[in-house]
N, C-alpha and C positions, 0 to 999 in steps of 0.2 A: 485598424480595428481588430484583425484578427491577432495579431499581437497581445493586442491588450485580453481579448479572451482568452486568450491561449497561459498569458500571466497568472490571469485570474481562477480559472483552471486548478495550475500548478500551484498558488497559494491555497488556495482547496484543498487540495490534497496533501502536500505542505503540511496542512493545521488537522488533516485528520488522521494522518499518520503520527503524528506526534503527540495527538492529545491520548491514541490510542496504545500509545509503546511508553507508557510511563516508567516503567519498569524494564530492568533485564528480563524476568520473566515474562511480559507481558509480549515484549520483543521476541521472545523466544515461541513462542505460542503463535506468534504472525509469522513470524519466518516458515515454523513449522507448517503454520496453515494454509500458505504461500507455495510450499514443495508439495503437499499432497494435490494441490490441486493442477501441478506441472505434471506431476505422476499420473493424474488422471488421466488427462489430455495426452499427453504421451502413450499411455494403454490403449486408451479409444481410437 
């Protein structure tokens, strides 16, 4: 069972990742928004 959540989970994310990076640019804008938010956590 936890398997199968754990699948389920990952194709979640899977499909929101990819509906959301249409684009090089759009890719570009996630990755970006990705490191600011490392840099944050990292400063704090």
């Amino acid at each position: 069972m936890k398997r199968f959540v754990a699948l389920l989970l990952l194709a979640a994310f899977s499909v929101a990742t990819l509906t959301a990076c249409n684009t090089m640019e759009g890719l570009g804008k996630d990755v970006k928004k990705l490191g600011q938010k490392v840099e944050d956590k990292a400063s704090s």
